[in-house]
C-alpha positions in Angstrom: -143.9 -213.0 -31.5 -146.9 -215.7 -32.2 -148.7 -214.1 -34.4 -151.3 -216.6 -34.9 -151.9 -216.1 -30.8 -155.5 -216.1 -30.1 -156.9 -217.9 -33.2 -158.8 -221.2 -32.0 -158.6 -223.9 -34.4 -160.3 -227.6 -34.9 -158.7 -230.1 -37.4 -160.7 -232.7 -38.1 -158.3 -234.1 -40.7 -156.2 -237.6 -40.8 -152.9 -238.7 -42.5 -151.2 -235.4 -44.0 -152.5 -232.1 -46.1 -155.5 -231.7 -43.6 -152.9 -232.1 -40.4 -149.8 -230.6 -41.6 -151.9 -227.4 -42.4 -152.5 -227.7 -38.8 -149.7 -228.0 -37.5 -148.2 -224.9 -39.5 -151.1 -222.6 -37.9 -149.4 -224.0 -34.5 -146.5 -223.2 -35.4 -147.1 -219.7 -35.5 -149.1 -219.6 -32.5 -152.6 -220.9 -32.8 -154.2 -223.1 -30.3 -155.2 -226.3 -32.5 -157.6 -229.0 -31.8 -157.3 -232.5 -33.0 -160.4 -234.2 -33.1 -159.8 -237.8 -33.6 -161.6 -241.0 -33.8 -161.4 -243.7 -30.8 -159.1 -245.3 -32.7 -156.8 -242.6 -33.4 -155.3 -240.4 -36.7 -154.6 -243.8 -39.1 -151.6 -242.1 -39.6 -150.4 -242.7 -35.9 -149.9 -246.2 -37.0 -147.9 -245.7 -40.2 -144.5 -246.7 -39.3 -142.6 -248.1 -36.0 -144.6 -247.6 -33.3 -143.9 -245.6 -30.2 -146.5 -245.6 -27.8 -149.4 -244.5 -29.2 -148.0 -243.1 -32.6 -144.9 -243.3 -35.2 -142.6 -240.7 -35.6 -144.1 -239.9 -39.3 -147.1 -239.1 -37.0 -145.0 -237.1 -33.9 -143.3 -235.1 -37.4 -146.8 -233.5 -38.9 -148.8 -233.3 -35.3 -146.4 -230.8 -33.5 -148.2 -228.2 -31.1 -151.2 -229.5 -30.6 -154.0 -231.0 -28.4 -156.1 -234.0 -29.5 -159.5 -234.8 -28.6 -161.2 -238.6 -29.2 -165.0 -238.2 -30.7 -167.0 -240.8 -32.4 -168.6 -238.3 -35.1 -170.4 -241.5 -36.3 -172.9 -240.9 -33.4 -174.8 -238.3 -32.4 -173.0 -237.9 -29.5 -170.2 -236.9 -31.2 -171.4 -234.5 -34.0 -172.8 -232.9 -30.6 -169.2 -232.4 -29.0 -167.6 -231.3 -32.1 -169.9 -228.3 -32.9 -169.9 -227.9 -29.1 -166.2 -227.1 -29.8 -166.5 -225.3 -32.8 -168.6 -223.1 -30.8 -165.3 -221.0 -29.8 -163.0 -221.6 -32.6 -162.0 -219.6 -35.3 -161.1 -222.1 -38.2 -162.4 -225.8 -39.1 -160.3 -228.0 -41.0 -161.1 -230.9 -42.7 -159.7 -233.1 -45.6 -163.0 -236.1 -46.2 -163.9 -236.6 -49.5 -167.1 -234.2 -50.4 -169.8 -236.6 -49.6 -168.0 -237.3 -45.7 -169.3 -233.9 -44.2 -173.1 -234.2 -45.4 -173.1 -238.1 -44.5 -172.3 -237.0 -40.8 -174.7 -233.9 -40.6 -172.2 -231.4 -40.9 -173.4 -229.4 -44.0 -172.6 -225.9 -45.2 -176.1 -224.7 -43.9 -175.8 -225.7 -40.5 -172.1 -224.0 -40.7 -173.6 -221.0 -41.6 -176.6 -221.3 -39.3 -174.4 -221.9 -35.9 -171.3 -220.7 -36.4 -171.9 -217.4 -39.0 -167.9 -216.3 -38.4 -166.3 -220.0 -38.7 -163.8 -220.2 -41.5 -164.0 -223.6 -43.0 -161.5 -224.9 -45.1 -161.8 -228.1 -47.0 -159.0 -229.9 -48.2 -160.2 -232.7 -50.9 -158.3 -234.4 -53.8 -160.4 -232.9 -56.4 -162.4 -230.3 -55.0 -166.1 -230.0 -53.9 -167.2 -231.3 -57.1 -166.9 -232.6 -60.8 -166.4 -236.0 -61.9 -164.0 -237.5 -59.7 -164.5 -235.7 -56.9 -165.8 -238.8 -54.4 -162.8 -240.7 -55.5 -159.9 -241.4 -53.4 -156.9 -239.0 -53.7 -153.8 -239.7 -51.9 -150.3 -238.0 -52.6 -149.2 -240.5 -55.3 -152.3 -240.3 -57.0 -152.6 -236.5 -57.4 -148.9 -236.4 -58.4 -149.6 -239.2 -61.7 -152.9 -236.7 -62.4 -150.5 -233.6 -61.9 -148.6 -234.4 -65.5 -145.6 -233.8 -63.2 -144.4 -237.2 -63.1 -143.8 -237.5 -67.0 -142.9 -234.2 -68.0 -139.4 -233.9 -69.3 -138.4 -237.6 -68.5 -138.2 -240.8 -70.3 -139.6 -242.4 -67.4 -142.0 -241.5 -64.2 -140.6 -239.6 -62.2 -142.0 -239.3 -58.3 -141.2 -236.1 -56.2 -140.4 -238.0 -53.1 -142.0 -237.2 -49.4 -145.5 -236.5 -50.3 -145.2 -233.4 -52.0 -148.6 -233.3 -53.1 -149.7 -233.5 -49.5 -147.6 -230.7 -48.0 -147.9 -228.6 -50.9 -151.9 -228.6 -50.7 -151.2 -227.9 -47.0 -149.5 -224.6 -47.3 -151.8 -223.0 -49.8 -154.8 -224.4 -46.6 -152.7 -222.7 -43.7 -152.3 -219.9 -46.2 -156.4 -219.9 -47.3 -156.5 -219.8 -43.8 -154.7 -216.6 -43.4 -156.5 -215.2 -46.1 -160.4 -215.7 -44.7 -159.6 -214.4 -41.6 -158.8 -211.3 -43.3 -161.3 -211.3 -45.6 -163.8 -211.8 -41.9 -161.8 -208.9 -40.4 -163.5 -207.1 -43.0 -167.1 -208.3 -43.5 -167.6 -209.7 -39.8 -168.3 -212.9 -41.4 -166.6 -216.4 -41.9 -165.9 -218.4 -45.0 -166.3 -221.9 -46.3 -163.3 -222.7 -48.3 -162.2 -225.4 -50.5 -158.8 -226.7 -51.6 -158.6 -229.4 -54.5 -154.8 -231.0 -54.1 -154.5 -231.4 -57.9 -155.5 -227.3 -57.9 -152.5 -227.0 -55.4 -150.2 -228.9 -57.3 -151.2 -227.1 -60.7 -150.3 -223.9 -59.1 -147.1 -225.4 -57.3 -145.6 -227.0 -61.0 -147.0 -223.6 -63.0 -143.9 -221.7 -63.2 -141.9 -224.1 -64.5 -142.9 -227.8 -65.7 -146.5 -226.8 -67.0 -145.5 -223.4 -68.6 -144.8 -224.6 -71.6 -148.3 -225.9 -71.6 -149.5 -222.8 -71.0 -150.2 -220.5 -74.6 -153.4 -221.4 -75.3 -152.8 -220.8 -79.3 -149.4 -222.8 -79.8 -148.2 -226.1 -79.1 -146.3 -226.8 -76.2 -143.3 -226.0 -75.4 -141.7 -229.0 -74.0 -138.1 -227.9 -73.7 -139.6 -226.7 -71.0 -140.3 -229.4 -69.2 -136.4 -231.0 -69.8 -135.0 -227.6 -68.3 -137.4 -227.8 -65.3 -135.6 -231.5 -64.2 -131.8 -230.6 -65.5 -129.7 -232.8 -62.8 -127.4 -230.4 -61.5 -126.1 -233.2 -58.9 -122.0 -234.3 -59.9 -120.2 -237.3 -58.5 -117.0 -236.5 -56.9 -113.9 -238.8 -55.4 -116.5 -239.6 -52.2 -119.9 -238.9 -53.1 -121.6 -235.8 -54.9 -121.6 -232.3 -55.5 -124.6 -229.8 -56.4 -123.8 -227.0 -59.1 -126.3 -224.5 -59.7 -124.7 -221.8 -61.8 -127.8 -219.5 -63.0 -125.8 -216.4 -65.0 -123.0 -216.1 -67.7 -120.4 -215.1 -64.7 -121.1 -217.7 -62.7 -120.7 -220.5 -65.7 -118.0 -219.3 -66.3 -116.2 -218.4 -62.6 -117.5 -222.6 -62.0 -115.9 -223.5 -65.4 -112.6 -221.5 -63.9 -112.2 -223.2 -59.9 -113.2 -226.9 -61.7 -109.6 -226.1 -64.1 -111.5 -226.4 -67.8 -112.0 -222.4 -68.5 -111.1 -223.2 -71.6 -115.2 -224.7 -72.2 -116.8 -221.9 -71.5 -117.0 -220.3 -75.2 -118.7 -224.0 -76.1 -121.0 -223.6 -73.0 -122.1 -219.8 -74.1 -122.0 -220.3 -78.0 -124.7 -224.2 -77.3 -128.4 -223.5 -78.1 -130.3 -222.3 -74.8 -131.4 -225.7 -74.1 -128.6 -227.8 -74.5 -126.5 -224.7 -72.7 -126.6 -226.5 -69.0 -126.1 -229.8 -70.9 -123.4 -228.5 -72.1 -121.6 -227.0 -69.2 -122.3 -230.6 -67.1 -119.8 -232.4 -69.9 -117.2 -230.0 -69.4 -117.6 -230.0 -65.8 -118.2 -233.4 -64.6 -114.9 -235.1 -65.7 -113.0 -232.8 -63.1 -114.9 -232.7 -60.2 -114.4 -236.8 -60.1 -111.0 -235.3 -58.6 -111.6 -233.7 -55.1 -114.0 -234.4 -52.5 -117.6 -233.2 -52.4 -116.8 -230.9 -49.4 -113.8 -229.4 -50.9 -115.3 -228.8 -54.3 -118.1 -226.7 -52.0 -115.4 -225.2 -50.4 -113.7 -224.3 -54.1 -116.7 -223.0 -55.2 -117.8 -220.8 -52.0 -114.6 -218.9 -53.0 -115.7 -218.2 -56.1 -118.7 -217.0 -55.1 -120.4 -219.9 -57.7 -123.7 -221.4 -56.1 -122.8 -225.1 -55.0 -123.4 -227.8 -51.9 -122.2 -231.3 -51.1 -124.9 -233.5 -51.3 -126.2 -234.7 -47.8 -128.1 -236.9 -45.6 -130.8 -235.9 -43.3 -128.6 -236.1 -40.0 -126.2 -234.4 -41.8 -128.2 -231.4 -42.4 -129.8 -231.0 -38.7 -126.1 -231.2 -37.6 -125.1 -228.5 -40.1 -123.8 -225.1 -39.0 -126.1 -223.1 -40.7 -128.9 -225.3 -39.5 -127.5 -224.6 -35.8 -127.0 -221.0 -36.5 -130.4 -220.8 -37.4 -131.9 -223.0 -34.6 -133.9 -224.8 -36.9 -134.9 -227.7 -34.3 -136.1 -227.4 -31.2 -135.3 -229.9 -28.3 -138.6 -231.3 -26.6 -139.5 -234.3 -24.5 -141.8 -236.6 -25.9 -142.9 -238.9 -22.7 -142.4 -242.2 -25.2 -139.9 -241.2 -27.3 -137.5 -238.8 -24.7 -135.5 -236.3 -26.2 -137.4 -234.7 -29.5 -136.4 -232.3 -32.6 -139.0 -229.9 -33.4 -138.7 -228.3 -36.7 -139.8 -224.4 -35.8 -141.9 -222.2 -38.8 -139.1 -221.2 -41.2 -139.7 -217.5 -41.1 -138.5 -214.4 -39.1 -140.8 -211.8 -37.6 -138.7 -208.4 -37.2 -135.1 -210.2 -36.3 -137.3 -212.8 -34.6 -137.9 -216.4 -35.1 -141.9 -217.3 -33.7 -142.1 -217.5 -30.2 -144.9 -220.2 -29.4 -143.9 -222.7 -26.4 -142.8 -225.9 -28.2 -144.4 -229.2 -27.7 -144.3 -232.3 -28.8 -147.6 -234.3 -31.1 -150.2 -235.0 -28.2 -151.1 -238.3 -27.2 -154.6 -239.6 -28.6 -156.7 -237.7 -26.3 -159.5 -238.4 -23.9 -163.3 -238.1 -25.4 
């Protein structure tokens, strides 16, 4: 199954939330366009280069076909409606003022192309104060309140969070509008401001105790959200993620210090995890990471060594599920593919793998 199959998509869009939203609609089966400048995505060159692109490039750009325009000329403002002339979705991610600078405003959307679905992925959103100001992932995580919410000091989700996250709710506006035109027969322009993505993303948990509009906050809230629940062991570390009274106490029970668990229940609700790491941590110094995950898995207690990225795509369960996908990348060879995460009837999505497309002709 592709269910996406059929739907005609141009991404205009460089570096990551415009792209990655891409790449998750071909994923699941659309055909996507990348229109591109002569010079290329920016974001080909972020990185070790191979051939025409890193492999932070190859990793977002999966699936797709890229086209070179100038949309600085007329020329190319003339291709790129030429192709939106068959598509189904536009994406973009310039700041507010890019589209209108280049002749590609909302009326002449509307005029040409009445069933496109536009969506519009910004840092702050069509409009407002900031919105012609530049946004990049770092940036939209400090305005998130994220980064200083329950910690002494900042604290930086790592990977570009801001990025991907604004991504999935685009693939997912996406979705949405071409439901909503199944219905009316008409397409939508549609706007996504990342620090909107991110306030959704962070509201049920770090930003919820920010939430009750007639008390002050609640910012116990904000030290629960960012517990560490990471333990060093004899050879590196161990994640413990008990969630319920049986499983405190069945982790308290395999670790050897049962004996803590009245102190654990009987400690005020927010110190309570606090409390269960001191009693904890001293014994699983003793045993291995991988055995403690084995200990635990027998007592049905929610735990996993800690490990590295080539760890994980060599894992079982990652094999089991078939995660990756092997393709060949003409300069890189041999290629992992990361397929959509989800299952469709028993079925994972069934779209013919390839690798991120050279920067194509014009």
């Amino acid at each position: 199954m592709a269910p996406l199959s059929g739907l005609q998509v141009v991404e205009a869009a460089n570096f990551i939330a415009g792209p990655y939203a891409g790449m998750i609609l071909a994923d699941l089966g659309a055909q996507v366009t990348k229109v591109e400048a002569p010079r290329g995505d920016p974001y080909r060159r972020f990185g070790r280069m191979y051939g025409d692109s890193s492999l932070l490039f190859r990793a977002t750009n999966q699936n797709k076909e890229s086209v070179s325009l100038d949309l600085k000329t007329p020329q190319g403002i003339d291709a790129l409606f030429e192709l939106l002339r068959d598509a189904d979705v536009f994406i973009t991610n310039w700041r507010p003022s890019v589209a209108a600078g280049l002749g590609i405003t909302e009326a002449r959307i509307r005029s040409e192309h009445p069933t496109l679905i536009w969506v519009r992925v910004s840092g702050y959103g069509p409009s407002g104060p900031r919105s012609e100001l530049p946004a990049y992932d770092g940036i939209v995580q400090a305005r998130s309140g994220a980064v200083l919410s329950g910690v002494d000091k900042p604290l930086n989700t790592n990977n570009n969070v801001a990025d991907k996250v604004s991504a999935m709710f685009a693939a997912q506006t996406v979705t949405a509008a071409v439901i909503e035109r199944h219905r009316t027969g008409v397409g939508s322009i549609c706007d996504v401001a990342m620090v909107d993505a991110l306030a959704h993303f962070y509201g049920a948990d770090i930003s919820s105790g920010h939430r009750m509009a007639d008390h002050d906050p609640d910012l116990t809230v904000g030290t629960n959200a960012v517990n560490d629940t990471s333990f060093a062991t004899s050879d590196g570390f161990v994640t413990v993620s008990p969630v319920s009274g049986r499983q405190l106490r069945r982790a308290l029970e395999a670790a050897g210090c049962g004996d803590a668990f009245s102190a654990v229940m009987e400690a005020d609700r927010v110190d309570l995890f606090n409390t269960f790491a001191a009693a904890i941590a001293p014994a699983l110094r003793t045993r291995t990471a991988l055995e403690w995950e084995a200990i635990f898995a027998q007592a049905d207690v929610p735990a996993a060594a800690l490990r590295t990225f080539a760890d994980h795509i060599e894992d079982e369960q990652t094999l089991h599920n078939g995660t990756y996908q092997e393709v060949i990348d003409p300069e890189v060879g041999s290629w992992l593919n990361v397929r959509f995460p989800a299952w469709f009837d028993g079925e994972p999505v069934h779209v013919e793998q390839r690798a991120a497309p050279s920067l194509g002709p014009v």
